[in-house]
C-alpha positions in Angstrom: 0.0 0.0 0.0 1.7 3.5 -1.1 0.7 6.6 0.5 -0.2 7.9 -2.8 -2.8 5.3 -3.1 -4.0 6.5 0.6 -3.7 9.8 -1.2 -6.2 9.2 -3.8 -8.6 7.9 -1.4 -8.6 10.7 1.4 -8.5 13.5 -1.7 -11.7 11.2 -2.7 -13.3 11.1 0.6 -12.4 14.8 1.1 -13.9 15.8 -2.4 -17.3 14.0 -1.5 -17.7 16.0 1.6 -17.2 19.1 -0.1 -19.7 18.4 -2.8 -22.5 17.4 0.4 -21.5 20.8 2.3 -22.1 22.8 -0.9 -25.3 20.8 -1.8 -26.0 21.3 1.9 -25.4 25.4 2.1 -26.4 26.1 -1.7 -28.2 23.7 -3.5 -25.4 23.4 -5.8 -22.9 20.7 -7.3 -19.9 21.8 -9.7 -19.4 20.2 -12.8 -15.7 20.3 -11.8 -16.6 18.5 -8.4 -18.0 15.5 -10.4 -15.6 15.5 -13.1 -12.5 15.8 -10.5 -14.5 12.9 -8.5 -14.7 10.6 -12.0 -11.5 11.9 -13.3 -10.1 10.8 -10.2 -10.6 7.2 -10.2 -8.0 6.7 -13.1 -5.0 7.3 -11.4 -6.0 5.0 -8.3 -7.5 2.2 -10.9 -4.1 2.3 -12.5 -2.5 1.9 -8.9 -4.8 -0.8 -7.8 -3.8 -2.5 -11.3 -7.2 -2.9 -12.6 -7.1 -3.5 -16.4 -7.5 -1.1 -19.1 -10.6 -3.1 -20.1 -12.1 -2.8 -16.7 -11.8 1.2 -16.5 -13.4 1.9 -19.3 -16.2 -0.3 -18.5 -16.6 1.3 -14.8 -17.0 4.5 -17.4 -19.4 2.6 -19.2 -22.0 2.1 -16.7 -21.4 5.5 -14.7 -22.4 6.8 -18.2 -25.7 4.8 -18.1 -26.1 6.0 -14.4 -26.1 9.5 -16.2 -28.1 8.1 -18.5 -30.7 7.5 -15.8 -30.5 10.4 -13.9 -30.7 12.5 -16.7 -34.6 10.9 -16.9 -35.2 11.7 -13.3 -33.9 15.0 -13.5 -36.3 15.4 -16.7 -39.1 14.3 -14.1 -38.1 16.7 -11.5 -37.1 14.2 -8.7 -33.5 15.2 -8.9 -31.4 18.2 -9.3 -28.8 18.1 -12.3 -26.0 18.5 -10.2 -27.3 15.3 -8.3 -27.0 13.0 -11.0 -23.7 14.4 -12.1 -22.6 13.3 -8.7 -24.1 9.9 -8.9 -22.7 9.4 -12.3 -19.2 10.5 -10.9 -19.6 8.3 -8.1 -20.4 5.0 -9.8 -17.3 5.2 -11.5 -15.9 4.4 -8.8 -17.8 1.0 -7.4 -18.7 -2.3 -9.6 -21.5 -2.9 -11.2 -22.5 -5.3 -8.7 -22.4 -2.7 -5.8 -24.3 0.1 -7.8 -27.9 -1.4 -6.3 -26.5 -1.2 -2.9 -25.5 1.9 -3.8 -28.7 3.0 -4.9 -30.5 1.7 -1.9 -28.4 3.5 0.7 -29.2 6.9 -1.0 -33.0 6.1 -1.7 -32.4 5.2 2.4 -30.8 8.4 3.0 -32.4 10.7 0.6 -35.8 9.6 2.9 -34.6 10.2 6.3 -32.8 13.9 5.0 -36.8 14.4 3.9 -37.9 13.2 7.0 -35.5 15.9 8.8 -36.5 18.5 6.3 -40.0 18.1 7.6 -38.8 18.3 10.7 -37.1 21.6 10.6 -40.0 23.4 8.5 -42.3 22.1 11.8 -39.2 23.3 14.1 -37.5 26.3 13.5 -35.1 25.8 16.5 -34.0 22.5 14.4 -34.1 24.5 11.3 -31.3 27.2 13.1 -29.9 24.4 14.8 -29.0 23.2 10.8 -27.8 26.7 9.7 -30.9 27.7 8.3 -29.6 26.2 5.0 -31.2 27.5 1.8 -33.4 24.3 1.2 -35.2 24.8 4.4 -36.7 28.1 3.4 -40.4 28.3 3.5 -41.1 26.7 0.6 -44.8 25.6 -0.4 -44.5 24.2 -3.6 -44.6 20.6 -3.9 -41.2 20.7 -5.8 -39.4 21.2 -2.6 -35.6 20.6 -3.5 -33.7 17.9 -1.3 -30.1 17.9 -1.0 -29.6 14.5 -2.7 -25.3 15.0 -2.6 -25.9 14.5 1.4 -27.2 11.2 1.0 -24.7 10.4 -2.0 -22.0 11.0 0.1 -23.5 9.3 3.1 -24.2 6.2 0.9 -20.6 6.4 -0.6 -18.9 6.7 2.4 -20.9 4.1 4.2 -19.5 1.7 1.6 -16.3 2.9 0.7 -15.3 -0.5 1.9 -16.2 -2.6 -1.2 -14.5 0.1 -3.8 -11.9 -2.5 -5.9 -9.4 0.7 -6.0 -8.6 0.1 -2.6 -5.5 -1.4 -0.9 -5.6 -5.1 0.4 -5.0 -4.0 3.7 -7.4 -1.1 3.9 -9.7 -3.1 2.3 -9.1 -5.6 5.0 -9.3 -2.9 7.6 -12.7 -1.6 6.4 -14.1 -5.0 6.4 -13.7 -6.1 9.3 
């Protein structure tokens, strides 16, 4: 394991978390957060030795994420910046982990909705939160959720089974 492989993984991690505090405080997702996020997997894919073949196929199937998301943004049930992230993200994981992936945001995504509820109920949780922009009284039914919390959440929660990672942080994550 070579700290620039730790590298990659803590400028990951650190990118994510940046992403969720400005989908948190504005609403917002930069196209250079998701492309530095996707871009970002190659150098630790090369380090972790995965083949040419596989890479481009990771690409391949965060593309169709996009593909998705680019429906559900069409529908209104995502933000654009959202799916960017997503897209970004499942570049990261197999194929096989993208419906775990899924399920921990659609998890997520609920109880941030379920707090959002909360706080438009509770303004002392609402100023306990930092009175962020997507708590505003709001009455329309297209009430905007700050999905890149829960992407992050979901990511980080299984960070674990990324194949970029090293054997024995791999080993460490997983008990």
């Amino acid at each position: 394991m070579s700290i620039l492989q730790i590298l990659v993984i803590v400028l990951f991690v650190a990118t994510l978390v940046y992403a969720a505090n400005t989908d948190f405080r504005r609403l917002e997702i930069s196209n250079m957060t998701s492309l530095f996020i996707a871009l970002l997997f190659i150098p630790a894919a090369i380090m972790a030795e995965i083949s040419f073949t596989n890479i481009v196929l990771h690409y391949a199937w965060a593309f169709g994420i996009l593909a998705i998301g680019a429906a559900v943004f069409a529908l209104g049930l995502m933000g654009g910046g959202d799916v960017k992230l997503l897209a970004a993200i499942a570049v990261w994981f197999e194929v096989s982990e993208l419906s775990n992936l899924v399920m921990y945001i659609a998890l997520l995504g609920g109880a941030l909705s379920v707090i959002m509820l909360c706080a438009k109920k509770m303004p002392a949780l609402a100023r306990l939160l930092g009175s962020p922009v997507w708590l505003e009284n709001n009455q329309d039914l297209q009430q905007p959720i700050p999905y890149g919390i829960a992407i992050t959440g979901a990511t980080i929660m299984l960070i674990g089974r990324l194949p970029v990672l090293p054997e024995n942080l791999h080993r460490l994550l997983n008990g």
